[in-house]
N, C-alpha and C positions, 0 to 999 in steps of 0.2 A: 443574583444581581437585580432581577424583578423589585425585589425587598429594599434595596438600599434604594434605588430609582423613587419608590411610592414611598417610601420616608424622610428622601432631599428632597420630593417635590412636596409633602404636607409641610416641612421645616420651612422652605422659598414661602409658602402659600401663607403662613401663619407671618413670617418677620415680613413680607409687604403688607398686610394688611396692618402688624403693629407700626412699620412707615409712613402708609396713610392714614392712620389714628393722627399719629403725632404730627404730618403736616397739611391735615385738615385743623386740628388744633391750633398750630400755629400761624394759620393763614387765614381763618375764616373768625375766630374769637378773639373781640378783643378786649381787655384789659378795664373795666369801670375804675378809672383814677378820683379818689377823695382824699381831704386831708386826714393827715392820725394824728393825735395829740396821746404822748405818753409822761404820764407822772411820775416823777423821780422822786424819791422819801430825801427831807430837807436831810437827814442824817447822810447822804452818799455827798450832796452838798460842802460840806462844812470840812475844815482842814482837820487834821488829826492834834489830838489834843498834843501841844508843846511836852516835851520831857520835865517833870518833875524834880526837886532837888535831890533826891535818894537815887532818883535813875542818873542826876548827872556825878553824884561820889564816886561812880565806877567807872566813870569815861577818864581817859586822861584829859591834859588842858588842851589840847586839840584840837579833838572831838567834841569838847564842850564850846570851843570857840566857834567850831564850824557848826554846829549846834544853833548857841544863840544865831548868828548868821543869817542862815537859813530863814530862822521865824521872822527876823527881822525884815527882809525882803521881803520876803507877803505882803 
């Protein structure tokens, strides 16, 4: 029983000290706020190229109508 006593009290003694790690961290450090600026490639930008007339001979007239549509609203 000695044994298990001195190994819950090193296991108590280790998670409070990792406790006050993390709420000296969160209470005493604060935070340096500046702006970020990220660039996006003009390619993620840009709409996807319209269906071709080969890709629309395999749609029915439906699909192709919802099709045109679509682009058109853009």
């Amino acid at each position: 029983m000695p044994s298990l006593m001195r190994f819950l009290t090193v296991v108590a003694v280790i998670a409070g000290l990792g406790f006050g790690a993390i709420y000296a961290l969160a209470t005493l450090v604060t935070p340096r706020t500046r702006e970020m600026v990220v660039t996006i490639p003009a390619a993620k930008l840009r709409p996807p190229a319209p269906a071709t007339a080969q890709d629309g001979a395999d749609r029915s007239a439906g699909a192709r109508a919802a099709a045109t549509d679509a682009v058109e609203t853009r």
